[in-house]
FIGUDO-222929 format. One record per residue (C-alpha): residue number from 1; x, y, z. Coordinates in steps of 0.001 Angstrom, whole numbers, plus 500000, padded with zeros to 6 digits. Example, Ala and Ser with C-alpha at 12.3 -4.5 7.8 and 13.67 -1.06 7.14 Angstrom:
BEGIN
+-----+--------+--------+--------+
| pos |     c1 |     c2 |     c3 |
+-----+--------+--------+--------+
|   1 | 512300 | 495500 | 507800 |
|   2 | 513670 | 498940 | 507140 |
+-----+--------+--------+--------+
END
This chain:
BEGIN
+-----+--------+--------+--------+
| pos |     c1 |     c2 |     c3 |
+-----+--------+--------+--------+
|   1 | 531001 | 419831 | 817395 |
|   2 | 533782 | 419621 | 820229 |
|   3 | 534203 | 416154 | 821658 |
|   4 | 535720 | 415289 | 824927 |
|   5 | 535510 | 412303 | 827590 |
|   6 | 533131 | 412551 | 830670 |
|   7 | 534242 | 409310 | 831790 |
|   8 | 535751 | 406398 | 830303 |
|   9 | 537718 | 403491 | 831092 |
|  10 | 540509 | 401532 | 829111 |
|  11 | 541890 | 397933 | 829694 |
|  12 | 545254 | 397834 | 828009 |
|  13 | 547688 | 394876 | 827821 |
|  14 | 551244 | 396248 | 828931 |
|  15 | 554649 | 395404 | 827336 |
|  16 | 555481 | 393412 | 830372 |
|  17 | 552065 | 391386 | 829726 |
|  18 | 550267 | 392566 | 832233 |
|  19 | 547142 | 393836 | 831843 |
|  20 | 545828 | 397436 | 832855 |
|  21 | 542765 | 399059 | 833849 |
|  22 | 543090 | 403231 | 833106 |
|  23 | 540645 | 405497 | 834096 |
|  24 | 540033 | 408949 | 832795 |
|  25 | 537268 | 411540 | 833569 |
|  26 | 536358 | 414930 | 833844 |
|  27 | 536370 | 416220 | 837364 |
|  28 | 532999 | 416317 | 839100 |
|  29 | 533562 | 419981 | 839867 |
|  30 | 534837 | 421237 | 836382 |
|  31 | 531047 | 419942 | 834774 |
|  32 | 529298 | 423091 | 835869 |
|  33 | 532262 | 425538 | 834345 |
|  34 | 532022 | 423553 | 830801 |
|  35 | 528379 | 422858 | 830839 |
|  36 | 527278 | 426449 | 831795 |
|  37 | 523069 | 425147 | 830468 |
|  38 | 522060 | 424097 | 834374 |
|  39 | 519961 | 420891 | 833008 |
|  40 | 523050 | 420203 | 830711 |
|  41 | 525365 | 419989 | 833345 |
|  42 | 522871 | 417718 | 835601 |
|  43 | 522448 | 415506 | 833047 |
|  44 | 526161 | 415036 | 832795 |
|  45 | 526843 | 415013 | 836560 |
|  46 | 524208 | 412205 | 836139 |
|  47 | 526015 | 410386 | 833535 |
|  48 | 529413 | 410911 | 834735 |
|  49 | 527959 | 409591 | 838706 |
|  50 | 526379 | 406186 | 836477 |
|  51 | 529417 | 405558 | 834773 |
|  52 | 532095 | 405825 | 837106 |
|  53 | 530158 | 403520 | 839158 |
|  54 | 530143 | 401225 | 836729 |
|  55 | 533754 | 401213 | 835743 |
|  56 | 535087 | 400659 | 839443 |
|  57 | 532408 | 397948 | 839475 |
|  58 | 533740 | 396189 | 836196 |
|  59 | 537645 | 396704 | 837377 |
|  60 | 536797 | 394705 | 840248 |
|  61 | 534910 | 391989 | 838070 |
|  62 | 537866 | 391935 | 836063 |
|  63 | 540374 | 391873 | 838356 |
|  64 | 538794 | 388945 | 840153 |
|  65 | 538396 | 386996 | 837118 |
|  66 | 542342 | 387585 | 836356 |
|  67 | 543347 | 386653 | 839603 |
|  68 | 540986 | 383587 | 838926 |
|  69 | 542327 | 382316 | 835179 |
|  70 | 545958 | 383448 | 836524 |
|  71 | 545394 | 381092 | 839837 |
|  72 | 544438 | 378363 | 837381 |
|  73 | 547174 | 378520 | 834977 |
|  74 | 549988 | 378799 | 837688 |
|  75 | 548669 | 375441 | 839126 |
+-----+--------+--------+--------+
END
């Protein structure tokens, strides 16, 4: 079986300490042209909509709450 990322999304802590939110997906228009199975390649486009959704929406959670504990331990 061949693997490969649809969508995914890393947090990473830097050298520098900082901390890193790193996206990587397969381009919306590339799924038909590796999924050539029509309902193969919906069900993907459907996963990889869901998911990237989802990631923006957590690196915004998470970037809030950094700001937030950072705010706090600066003070």
């Amino acid at each position: 079986m061949k693997k490969g990322n649809i969508v995914s999304m890393a947090v990473q802590l830097g050298i520098d300490g900082n901390i890193y939110c790193e996206f990587a997906e397969l381009p919306f228009e590339e799924i038909e042209k590796v999924f050539k199975n029509k309902y193969e390649a919906s069900l993907i486009k459907t996963i990889h909509t869901f998911m990237n959704k989802k990631f923006k929406e957590s690196s915004v959670s998470l970037e809030k709450e950094m700001q937030a504990v950072t705010a706090t331990i600066v003070k």
